[in-house]
C-alpha positions as CSV (number, residue, x, y, z in Angstrom):
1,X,94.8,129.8,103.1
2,X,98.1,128.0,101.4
3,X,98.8,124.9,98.9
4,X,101.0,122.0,99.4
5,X,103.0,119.1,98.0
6,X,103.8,115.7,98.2
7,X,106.9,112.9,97.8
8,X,108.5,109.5,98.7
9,X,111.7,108.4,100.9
10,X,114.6,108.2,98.4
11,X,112.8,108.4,95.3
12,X,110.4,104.9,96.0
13,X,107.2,104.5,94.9
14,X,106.6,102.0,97.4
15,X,107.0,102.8,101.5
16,X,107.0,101.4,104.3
17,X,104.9,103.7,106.7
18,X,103.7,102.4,111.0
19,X,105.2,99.0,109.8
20,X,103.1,98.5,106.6
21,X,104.1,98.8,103.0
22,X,102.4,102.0,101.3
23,X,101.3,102.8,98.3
24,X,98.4,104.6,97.5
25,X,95.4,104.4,95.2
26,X,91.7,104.8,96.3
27,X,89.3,107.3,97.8
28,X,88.7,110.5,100.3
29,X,87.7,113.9,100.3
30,X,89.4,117.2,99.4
31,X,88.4,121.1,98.4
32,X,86.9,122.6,95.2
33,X,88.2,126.1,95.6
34,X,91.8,127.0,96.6
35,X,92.6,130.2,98.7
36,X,96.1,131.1,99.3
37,X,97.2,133.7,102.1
38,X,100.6,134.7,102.8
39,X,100.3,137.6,104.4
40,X,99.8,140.2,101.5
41,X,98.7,137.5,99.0
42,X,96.0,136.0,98.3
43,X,94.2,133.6,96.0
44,X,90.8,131.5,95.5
45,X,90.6,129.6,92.7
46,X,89.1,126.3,91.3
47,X,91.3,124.7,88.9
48,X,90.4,121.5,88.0
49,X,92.7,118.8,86.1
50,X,94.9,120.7,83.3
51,X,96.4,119.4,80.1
52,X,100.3,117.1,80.4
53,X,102.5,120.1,80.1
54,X,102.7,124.1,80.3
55,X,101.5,125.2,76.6
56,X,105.0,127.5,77.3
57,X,106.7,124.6,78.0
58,X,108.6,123.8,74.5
59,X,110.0,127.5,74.6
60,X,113.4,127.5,76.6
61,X,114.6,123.9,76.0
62,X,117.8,125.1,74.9
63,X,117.8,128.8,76.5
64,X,120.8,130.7,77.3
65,X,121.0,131.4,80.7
66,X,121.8,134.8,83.1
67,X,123.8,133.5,85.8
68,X,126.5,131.1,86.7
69,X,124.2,128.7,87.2
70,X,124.3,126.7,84.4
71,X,126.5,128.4,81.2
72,X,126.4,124.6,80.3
73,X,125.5,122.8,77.2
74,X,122.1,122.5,76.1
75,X,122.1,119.2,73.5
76,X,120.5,116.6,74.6
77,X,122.3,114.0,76.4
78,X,122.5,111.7,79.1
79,X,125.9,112.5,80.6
80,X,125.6,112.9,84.2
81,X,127.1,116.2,85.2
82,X,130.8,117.1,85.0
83,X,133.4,118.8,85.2
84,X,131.4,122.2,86.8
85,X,128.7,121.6,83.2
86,X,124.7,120.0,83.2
87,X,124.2,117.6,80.0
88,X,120.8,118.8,79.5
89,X,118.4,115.9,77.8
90,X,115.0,115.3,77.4
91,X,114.5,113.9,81.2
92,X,117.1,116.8,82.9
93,X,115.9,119.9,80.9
94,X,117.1,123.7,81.6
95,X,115.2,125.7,84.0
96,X,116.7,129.0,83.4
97,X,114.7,131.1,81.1
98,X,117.2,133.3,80.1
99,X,118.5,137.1,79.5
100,X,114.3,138.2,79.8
101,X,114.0,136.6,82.9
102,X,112.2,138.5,85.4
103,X,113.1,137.3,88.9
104,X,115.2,134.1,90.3
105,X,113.7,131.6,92.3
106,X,115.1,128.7,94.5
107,X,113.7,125.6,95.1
108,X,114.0,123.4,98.3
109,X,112.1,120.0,98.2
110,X,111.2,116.7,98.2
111,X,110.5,114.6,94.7
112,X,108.1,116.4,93.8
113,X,110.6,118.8,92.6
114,X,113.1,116.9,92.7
115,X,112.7,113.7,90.6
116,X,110.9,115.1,87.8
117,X,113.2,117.3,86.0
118,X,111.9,116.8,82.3
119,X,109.3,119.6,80.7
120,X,106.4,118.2,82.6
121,X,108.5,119.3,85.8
122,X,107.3,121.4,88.7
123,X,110.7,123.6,88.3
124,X,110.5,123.5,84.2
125,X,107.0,124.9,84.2
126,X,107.3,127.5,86.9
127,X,110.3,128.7,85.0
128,X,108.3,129.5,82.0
129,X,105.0,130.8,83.9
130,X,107.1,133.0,85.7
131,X,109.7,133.5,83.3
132,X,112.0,133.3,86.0
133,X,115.5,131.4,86.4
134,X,115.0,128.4,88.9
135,X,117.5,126.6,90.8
136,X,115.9,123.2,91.4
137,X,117.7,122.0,94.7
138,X,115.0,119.5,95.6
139,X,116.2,116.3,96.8
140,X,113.9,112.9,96.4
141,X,113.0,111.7,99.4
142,X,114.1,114.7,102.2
143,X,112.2,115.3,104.6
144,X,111.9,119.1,106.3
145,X,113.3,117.9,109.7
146,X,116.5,115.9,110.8
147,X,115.9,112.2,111.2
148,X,116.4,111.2,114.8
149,X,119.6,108.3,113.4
150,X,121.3,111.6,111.1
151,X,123.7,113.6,113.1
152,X,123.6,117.1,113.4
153,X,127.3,118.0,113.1
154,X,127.8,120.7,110.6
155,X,131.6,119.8,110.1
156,X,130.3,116.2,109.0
157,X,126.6,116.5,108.1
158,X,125.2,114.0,106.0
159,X,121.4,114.6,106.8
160,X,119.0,114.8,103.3
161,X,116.7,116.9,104.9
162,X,115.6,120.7,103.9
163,X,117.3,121.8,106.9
164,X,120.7,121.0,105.0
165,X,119.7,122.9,102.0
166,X,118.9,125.5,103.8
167,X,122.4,125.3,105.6
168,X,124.0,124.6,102.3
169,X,122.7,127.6,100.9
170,X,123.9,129.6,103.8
171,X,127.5,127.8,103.6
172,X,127.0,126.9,107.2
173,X,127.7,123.2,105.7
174,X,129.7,121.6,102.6
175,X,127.9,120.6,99.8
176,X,129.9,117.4,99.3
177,X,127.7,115.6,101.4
178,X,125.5,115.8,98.0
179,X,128.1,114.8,95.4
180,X,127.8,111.1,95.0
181,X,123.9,110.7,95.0
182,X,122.6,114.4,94.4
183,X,125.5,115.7,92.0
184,X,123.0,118.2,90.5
185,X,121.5,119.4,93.6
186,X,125.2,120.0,94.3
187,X,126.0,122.0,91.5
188,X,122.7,124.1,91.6
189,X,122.9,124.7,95.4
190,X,126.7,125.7,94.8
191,X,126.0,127.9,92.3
192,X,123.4,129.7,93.7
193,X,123.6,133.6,94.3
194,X,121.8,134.6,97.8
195,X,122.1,137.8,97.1
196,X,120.0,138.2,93.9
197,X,117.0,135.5,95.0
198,X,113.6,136.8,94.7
199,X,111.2,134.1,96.1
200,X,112.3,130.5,98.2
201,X,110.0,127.6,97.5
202,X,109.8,125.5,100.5
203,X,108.1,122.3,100.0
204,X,108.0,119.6,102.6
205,X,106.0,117.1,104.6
206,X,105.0,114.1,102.8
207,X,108.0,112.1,104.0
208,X,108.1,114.2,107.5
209,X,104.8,112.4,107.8
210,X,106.1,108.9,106.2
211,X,109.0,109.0,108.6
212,X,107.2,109.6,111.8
213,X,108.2,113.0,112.5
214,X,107.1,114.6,115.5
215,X,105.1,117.4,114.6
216,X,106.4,119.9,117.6
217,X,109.4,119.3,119.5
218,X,112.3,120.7,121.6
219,X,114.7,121.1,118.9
220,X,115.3,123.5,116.0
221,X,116.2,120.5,113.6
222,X,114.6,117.4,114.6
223,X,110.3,118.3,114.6
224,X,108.5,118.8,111.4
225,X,107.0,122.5,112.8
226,X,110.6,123.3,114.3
227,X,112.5,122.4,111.0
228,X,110.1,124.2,109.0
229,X,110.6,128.0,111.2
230,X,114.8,126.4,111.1
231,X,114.8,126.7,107.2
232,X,112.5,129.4,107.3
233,X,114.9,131.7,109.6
234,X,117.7,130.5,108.1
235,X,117.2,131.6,104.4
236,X,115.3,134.9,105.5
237,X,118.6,135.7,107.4
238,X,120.7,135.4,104.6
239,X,118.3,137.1,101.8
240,X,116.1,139.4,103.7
241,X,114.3,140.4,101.0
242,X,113.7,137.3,99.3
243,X,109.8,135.7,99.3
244,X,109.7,132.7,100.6
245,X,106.3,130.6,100.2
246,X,105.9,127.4,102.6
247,X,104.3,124.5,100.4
248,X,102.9,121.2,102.0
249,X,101.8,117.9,100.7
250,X,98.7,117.8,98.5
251,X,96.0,115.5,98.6
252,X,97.5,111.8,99.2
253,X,95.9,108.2,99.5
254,X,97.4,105.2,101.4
255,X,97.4,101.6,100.3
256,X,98.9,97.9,101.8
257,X,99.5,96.0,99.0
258,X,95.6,96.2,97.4
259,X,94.0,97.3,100.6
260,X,92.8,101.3,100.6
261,X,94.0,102.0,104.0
262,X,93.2,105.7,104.1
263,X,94.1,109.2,102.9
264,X,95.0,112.3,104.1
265,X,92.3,113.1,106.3
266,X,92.2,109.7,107.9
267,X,95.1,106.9,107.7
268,X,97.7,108.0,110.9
269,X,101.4,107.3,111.1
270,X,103.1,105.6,113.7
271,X,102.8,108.7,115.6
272,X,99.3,108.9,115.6
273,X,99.7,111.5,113.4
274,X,97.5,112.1,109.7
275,X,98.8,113.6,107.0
276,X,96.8,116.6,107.2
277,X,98.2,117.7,110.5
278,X,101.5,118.2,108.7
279,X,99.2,120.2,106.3
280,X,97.9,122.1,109.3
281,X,100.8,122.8,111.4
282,X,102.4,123.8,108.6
283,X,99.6,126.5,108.0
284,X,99.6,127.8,111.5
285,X,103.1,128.0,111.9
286,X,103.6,130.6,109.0
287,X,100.2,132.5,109.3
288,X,101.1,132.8,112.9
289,X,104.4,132.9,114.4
290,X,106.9,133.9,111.2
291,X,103.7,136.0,109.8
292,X,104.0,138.0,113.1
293,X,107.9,138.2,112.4
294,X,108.1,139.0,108.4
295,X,105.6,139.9,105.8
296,X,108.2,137.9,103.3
297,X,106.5,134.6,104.3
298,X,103.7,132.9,102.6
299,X,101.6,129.2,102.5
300,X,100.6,127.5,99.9
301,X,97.8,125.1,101.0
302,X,98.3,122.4,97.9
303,X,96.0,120.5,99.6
304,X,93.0,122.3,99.1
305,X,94.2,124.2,96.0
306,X,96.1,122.2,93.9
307,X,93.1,121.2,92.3
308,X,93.9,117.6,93.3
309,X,91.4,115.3,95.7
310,X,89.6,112.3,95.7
311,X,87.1,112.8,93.0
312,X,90.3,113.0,90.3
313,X,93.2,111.3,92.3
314,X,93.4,108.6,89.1
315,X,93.6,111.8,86.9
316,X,96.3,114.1,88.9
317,X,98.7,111.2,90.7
318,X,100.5,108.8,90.0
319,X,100.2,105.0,90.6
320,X,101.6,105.0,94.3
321,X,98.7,107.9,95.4
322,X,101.3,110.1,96.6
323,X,103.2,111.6,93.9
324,X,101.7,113.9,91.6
325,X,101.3,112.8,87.7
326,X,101.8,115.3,84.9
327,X,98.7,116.4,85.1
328,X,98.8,117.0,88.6
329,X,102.3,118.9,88.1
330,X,100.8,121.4,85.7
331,X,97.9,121.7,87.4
332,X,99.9,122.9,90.8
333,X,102.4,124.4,88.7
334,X,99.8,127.0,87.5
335,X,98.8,127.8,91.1
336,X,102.0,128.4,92.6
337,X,103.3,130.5,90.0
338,X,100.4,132.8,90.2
339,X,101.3,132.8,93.7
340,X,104.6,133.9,93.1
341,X,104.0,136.3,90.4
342,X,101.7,137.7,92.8
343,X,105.0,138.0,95.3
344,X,107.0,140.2,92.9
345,X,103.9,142.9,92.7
346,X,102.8,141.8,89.3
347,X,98.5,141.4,88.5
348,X,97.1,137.9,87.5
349,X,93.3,136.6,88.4
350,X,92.7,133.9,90.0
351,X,92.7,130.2,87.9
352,X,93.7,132.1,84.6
353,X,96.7,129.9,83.2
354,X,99.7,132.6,83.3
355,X,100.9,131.3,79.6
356,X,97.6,133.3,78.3
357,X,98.3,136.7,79.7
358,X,100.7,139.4,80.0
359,X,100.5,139.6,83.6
360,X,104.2,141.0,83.1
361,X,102.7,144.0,81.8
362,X,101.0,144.6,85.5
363,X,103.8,145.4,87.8
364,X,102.7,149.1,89.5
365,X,105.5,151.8,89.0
């Protein structure tokens, strides 16, 4: 089965979702055990609620780095980035782990990924599970798909949406679309070396499903399912060989001001559409048609293995319901990475916390 992932429109806690202001905060059901398939890999695991940050977590803050991507200082400041260099501080830490890193991975997302950027970050804490480099290109707020008022022009895009990422990455677009809001997601996409990737992280749906995005459709850019093979496709084209695990949104709840108005399973967009369809089309999509075309793809269902649901949704999110606290970060953080390390032919059980074994040690000759 696969894990997912969750975010907000631009960063806001607060949305506006079939005409009512969401937030989120209450009750619903989820799963105990997680089971990942993608293709060859495979996981079922229970993890419940974990500890605030990776126990490797205070390793690397100031760790010198392999590629181009970031030769930049480490001291802590909060500079925003210039002149080619990230001013790392205690909020934007570095994700590169260094001359022992053992594969490169490349992040496209929502705010999941992309607004938390301190050691309690998804991209941080991956880094040191996997002790991998990781080029955190997630943007707060995208959505997978196209939004129906964003052009499509690739001489003038402007659409913050994974389908751009994926574009950017493949220099079928300019980054400079990115460079007043997303500066950093500039600079890592920019600096990003197809050629050497190992495993894509693709993690999308939460605002696909906020912004009442058709689920199939006619176009490769413009429907959640469709955007998803687009991006897919796109990076698989340019890095053959690269993993690439599909993530979707975890367990989320849905609130009007104090009212509970739903979660995942129940409360529908203007579309009609639940959360959990995203979830499910999402699934289908890659254990079906790109399964049938490459073994390199994979799902991660965070819904039912993230160890996040409705008996600990005040433990593992935040306030609004839909993003995922620190808690929840480590706790998915853990799950994924055993996922990928899984991707690169390496050993690791299921729910063991990669920080407490030398699943590097693994890898068959």
């Amino acid at each position: 089965m696969k894990e997912q992932s969750s975010y907000i429109r631009k960063g806001a806690a607060i949305l506006g979702c079939a005409g009512l202001l969401l937030t989120a905060c209450g009750a619903a059901e989820s799963a105990a055990t997680e089971t990942v398939t993608t293709g060859s890999v495979a996981e079922t695991t229970a993890e419940a609620s974990t500890t605030n940050a990776t126990q490797a977590s205070t390793q690397a803050a100031a760790q010198s780095t392999t590629t181009a991507t970031t030769q930049a200082s480490t001291a802590a400041s909060t500079s925003p980035i210039v002149d080619g260099q990230i001013r790392y501080s205690d909020d934007l830490v570095n994700t590169m782990y260094g001359d022992n890193a053992l594969m490169n991975i490349v992040v496209l997302g929502d705010s999941q990924f992309g607004n938390f950027k301190g050691y309690d970050g998804l991209a941080y804490q991956i880094s040191q599970y996997c002790h991998a480099n990781v080029w955190n290109c997630g943007i707060g707020g995208a959505t997978a798909a196209v939004l129906d008022n964003d052009g499509t022009d690739k001489t003038n895009w402007s659409s913050l949406s994974g389908v751009g990422v994926a574009y950017a990455l493949t220099d079928q677009i300019s980054t400079d679309y990115l460079a007043d809001m997303f500066p950093y997601q500039k600079y890592m996409i920019d600096s990003v070396d197809m050629s050497k990737v190992d495993v894509f992280i693709v993690e999308f749906g939460l605002n696909d499903y906020l912004e009442n995005i058709d689920l199939d459709g006619n176009t490769t850019e413009r429907s959640y399912r469709n955007a998803e093979a687009n991006i897919g496709r796109t990076l698989h084209k340019a890095a053959p060989n690269a993993k690439i695990i599909f993530c979707g949104p975890t367990y989320a709840q849905f609130f009007n001001g104090d009212t509970y108005l739903g979660d995942i399973n129940t409360y529908a967009n203007a579309k009609g559409h639940r959360l959990i369809e995203y979830c499910d089309s999402l699934d289908n999509l890659v254990s079906t048609t790109l399964a049938g075309e490459s073994d390199v793809y994979s799902y991660f269902n965070a819904y039912l293995f993230a160890g996040i649901d409705s008996t600990n949704a005040t433990d593992m999110l935040s306030d609004d319901r839909l993003h995922m606290n620190a808690n929840g970060r480590t706790s998915y953080a853990k799950v994924l990475s055993r996922i990928i390390i899984r991707t690169q032919g390496y050993s690791i059980d299921e729910g063991v916390d990669p920080s407490t074994v030398e699943w590097w040690t693994t890898k068959a000759q």
